[in-house]
C-alpha positions as CSV (number, residue, x, y, z in Angstrom):
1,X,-28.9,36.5,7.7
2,X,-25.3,35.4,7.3
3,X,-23.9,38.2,5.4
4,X,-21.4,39.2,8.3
5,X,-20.1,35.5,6.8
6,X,-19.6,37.1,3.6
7,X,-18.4,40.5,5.0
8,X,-14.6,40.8,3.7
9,X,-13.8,43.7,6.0
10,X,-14.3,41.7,9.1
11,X,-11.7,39.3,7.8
12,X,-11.6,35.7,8.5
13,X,-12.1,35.7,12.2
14,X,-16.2,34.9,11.6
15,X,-15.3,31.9,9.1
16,X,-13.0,30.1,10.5
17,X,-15.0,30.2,14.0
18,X,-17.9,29.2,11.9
19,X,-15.6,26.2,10.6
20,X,-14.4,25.5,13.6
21,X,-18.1,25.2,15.5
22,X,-18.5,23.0,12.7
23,X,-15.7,20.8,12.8
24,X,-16.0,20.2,16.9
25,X,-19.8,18.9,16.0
26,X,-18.7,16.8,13.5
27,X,-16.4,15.1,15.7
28,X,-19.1,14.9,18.7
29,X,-22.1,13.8,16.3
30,X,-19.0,10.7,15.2
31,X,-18.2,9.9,19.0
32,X,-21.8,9.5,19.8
33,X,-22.0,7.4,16.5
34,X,-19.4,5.0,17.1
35,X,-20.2,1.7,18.9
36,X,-18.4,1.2,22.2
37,X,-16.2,-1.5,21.9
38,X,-15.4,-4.7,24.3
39,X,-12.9,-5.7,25.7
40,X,-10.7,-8.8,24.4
41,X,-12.1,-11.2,27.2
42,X,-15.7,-10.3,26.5
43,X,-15.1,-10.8,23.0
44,X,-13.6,-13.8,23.2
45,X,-16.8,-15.2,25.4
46,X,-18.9,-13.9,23.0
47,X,-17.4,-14.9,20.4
48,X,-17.2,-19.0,22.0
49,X,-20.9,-18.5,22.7
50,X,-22.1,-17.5,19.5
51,X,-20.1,-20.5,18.2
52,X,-21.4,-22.8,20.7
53,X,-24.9,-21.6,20.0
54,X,-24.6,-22.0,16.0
55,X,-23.4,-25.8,16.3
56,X,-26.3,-26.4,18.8
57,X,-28.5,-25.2,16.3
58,X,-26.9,-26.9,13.2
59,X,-26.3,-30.1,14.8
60,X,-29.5,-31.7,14.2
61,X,-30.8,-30.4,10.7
62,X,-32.3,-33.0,8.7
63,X,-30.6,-33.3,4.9
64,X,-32.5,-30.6,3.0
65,X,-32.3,-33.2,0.0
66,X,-31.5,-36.6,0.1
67,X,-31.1,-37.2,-3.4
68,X,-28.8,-34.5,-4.9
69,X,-26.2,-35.8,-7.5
70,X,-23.2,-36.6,-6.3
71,X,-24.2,-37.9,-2.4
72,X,-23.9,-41.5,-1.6
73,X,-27.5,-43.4,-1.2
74,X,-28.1,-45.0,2.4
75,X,-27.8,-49.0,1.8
76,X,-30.8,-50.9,1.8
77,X,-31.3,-52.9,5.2
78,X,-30.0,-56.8,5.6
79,X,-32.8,-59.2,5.3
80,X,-31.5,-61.3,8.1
């Protein structure tokens, strides 16, 4: 099936076009691969809105444990 590949009389003419067909998918199947990227304003908003988004969700988490070492204790309220 691919002996004319292997055929050393027909020189290197059937290889290298071999390599070559290769080579030029390579490079397609990696340009199809590779994400498109934005520009540096849409970025940038992206970037402030995923920020924005993370401290609106993190603002308001309860303390996961009160009473790990090392955190001060809430005073007790005034009996006044």
């Amino acid at each position: 099936m691919l002996a004319w590949l292997l055929d050393v009389a027909a020189g290197p003419g059937p290889l290298l076009a071999l390599a070559a067909l290769a080579l030029a998918l390579a490079a397609f199947a990696a340009a199809l691969a590779a994400p498109v990227r934005a520009s540096g304003a849409e970025h940038r908003a992206r970037l402030r809105t995923t920020l924005r988004d993370r401290t609106l969700r993190t603002s308001y988490l309860p303390l996961r444990d009160p009473g790990i070492p090392g955190r001060s204790q809430p005073r007790a309220p005034a009996l006044a």
